[in-house]
N, C-alpha and C positions, 0 to 999 in steps of 0.2 A: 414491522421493519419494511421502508422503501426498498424493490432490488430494482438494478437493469440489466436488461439483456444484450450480452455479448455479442459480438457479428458471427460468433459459430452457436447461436443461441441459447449459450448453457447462462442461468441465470445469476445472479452477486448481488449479494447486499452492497447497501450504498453507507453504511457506517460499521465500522471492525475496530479491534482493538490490534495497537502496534506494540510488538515486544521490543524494537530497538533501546539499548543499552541494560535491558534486564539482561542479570544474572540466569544462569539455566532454573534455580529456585523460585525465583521471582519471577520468569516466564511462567512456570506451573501455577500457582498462586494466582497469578495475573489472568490468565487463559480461565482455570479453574472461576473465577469469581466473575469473569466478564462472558461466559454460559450461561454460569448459573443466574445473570442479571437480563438474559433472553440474547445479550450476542450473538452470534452466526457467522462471524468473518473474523477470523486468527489471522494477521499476519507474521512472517517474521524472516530471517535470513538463514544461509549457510555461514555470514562474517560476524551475524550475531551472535554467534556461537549457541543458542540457547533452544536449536531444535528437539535436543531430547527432552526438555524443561518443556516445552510447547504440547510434545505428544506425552507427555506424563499429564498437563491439564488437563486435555479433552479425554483422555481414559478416566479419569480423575472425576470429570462431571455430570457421567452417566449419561451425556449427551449423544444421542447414536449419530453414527460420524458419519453418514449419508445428510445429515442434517448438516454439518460445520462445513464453511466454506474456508478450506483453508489452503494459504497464501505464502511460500516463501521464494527466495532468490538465489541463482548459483552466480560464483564469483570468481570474478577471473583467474584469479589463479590457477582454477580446476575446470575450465574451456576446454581444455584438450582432453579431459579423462572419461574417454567411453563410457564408464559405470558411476559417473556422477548422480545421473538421477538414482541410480539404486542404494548408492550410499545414502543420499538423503531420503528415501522414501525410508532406508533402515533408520536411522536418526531419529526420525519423526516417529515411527512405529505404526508407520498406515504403507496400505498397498498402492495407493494412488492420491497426486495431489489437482488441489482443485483448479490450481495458478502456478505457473510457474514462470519465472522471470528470469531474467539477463540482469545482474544486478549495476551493471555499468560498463560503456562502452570501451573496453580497454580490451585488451589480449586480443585472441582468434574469435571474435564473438560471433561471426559468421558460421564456424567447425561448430559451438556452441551454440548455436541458433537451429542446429541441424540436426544435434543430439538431442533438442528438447522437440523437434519437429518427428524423431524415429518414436520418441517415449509415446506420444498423443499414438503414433498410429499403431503402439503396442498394446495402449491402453491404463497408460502408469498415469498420465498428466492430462486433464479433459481440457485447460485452456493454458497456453501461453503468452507472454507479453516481454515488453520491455520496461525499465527502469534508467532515469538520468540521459537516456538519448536527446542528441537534440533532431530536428527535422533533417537534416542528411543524412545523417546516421540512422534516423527511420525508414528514409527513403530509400536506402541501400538494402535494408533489410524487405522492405517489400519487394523490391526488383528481383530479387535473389531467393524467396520460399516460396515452400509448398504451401504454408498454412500460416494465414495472416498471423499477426500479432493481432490480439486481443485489447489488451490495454497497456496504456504510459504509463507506469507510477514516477512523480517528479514533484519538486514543491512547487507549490502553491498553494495561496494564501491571500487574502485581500490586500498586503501591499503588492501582491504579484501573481495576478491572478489569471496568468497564461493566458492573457486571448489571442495573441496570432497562432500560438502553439495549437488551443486549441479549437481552431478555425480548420487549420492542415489537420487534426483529429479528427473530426467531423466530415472532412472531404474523404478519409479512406477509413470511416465507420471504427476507430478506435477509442474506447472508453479514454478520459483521465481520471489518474487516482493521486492525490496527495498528500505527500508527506511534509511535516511541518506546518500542520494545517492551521496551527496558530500563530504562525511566523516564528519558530522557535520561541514560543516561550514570552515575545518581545512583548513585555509590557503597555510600550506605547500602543503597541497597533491592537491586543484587546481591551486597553481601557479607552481607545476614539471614543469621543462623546458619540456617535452612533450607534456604537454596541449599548454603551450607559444606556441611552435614553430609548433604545427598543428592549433592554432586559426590562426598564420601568415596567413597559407597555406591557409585554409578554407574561413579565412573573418568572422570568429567565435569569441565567448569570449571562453574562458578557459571554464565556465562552460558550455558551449553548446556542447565541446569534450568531456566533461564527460558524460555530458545526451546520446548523442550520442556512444559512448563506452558503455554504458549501454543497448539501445537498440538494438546493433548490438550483446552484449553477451546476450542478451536472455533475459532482465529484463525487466519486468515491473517495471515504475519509477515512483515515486510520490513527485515531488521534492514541498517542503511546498513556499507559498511565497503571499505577500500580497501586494507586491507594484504593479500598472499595468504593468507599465515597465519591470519587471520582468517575471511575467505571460508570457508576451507578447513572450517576447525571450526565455524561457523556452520550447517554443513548438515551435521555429524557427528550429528545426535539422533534419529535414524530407526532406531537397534540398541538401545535401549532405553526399557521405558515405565514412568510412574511410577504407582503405586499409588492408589485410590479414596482411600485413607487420607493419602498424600501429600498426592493433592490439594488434599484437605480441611484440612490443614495447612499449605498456602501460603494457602488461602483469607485464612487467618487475618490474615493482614498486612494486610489490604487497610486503607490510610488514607486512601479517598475523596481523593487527592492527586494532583490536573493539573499538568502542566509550564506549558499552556499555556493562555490564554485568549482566545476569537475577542471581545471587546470590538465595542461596535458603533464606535468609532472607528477601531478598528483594522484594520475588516471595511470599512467606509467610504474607507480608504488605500488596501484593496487594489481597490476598485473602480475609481482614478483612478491606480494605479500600471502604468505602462505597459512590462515589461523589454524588454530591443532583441532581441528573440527571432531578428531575421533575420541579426544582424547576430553572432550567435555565429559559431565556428570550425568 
């Protein structure tokens, strides 16, 4: 497994598995099989509801959790509540997390930004970051801490594959990590005759060029997935590397094309959206 190293030098794998939309069951399962398949990076949310399903996987896999790099997000709704991180480190069923994130830029995420800044110097959270910021909203945050952000998690993906973003990521030494690394799912953009005609080459599927195109541009990838089979081939891209030339030929697709859009109303919902975090399985 590829890692890089953070600007506070604790080290991350560059490919994990994503629990978004699993069930708490299906996060354990999911977690559970993507260990046992050599994984090393969990991520997952407080809105995913599916943290105690996360830490039931990695007790589950016998994996010793100094080994698991894991990854979730607090959400705004819960910015203001002093004992956020210990609720979640309860949830999880670990003493410390390995990442912790701002899941979007809504509420008090500055008050928020300060509480994940007390945990690191308490020793609960060894790195933190953001998620869905765009470049001001990063930039306020760095004017404003004691302890950098670590990394962006944000989509991207070869129809959109963040380069002014991250241009401004590389000027203040912050990883990016993306989610929807296969454009949601979108057909067109993994079956481009480019992926086709480098899985020929390779001995790959289509999405293992993508994962792979990801990790050669500098992403950390968290591709979600719950079948084994998939897990399995998800983390098969590490025995071969694609070409300056390739590269440069996936470039070419890029159509400035978001799945997703943080609206301010929609950024506005998440700050009054409250999930029953406690009350999961």
């Amino acid at each position: 497994m590829e890692k890089i190293k953070l600007n506070n030098g604790v080290e991350m794998p560059m490919l994990g598995i994503g629990t978004f939309l699993l069930t708490p069951d299906q996060a354990e399962e999911s977690v559970y099989n993507a260990l046992k398949a050599g994984y090393r990076l969990i991520d997952t949310a407080n809105a995913y509801v599916n943290e105690r399903g996360v830490g039931r996987g990695i007790k589950k896999s016998g994996v010793p959790r100094e080994e698991v790099f894991l990854e979730t997000k607090l959400w705004p709704a819960f910015y203001e509540e002093e004992d956020q991180v210990e609720r979640t480190l309860e949830r999880l069923g670990t003493d410390y997390i390995d990442l912790l994130l701002l899941h979007q830029p809504a509420g008090n995420y500055r008050k928020a930004y300060q509480i994940m800044e007390k945990a690191v110097k308490e020793g609960k959270v060894k790195a933190i970051g953001l998620s869905n910021f765009n470049e001001e909203q990063i930039q306020e945050i760095l004017d404003n801490c004691e302890i950098k952000p670590t990394v962006l998690q944000t989509e991207a993906h070869p129809y959109y594959p963040q380069t002014e973003m991250k241009k401004f990521l590389d000027k203040n030494d912050i990883k990016i990590q993306a989610w929807y690394p296969l454009g949601h799912g979108d057909k067109g953009l993994i079956n481009e005759p480019v992926f086709s005609k480098l899985a020929e080459k390779y001995g790959k599927s289509n999405v293992q060029i993508i994962l792979r195109w990801h990790v050669q541009a500098g992403n950390i990838v968290i591709p979600g997935a719950s079948n084994p089979d998939h897990i399995k081939a998800n983390i098969d891209i590490f025995d071969f590397e694609l070409t300056a030339e390739e590269m440069e030929e996936i470039a070419k697709i890029n159509k400035n094309k978001r799945y997703y859009e943080g609206t301010p109303e929609l950024l506005a919902s998440y700050a009054a959206m409250k999930p029953d975090l406690d009350g999961q399985k």
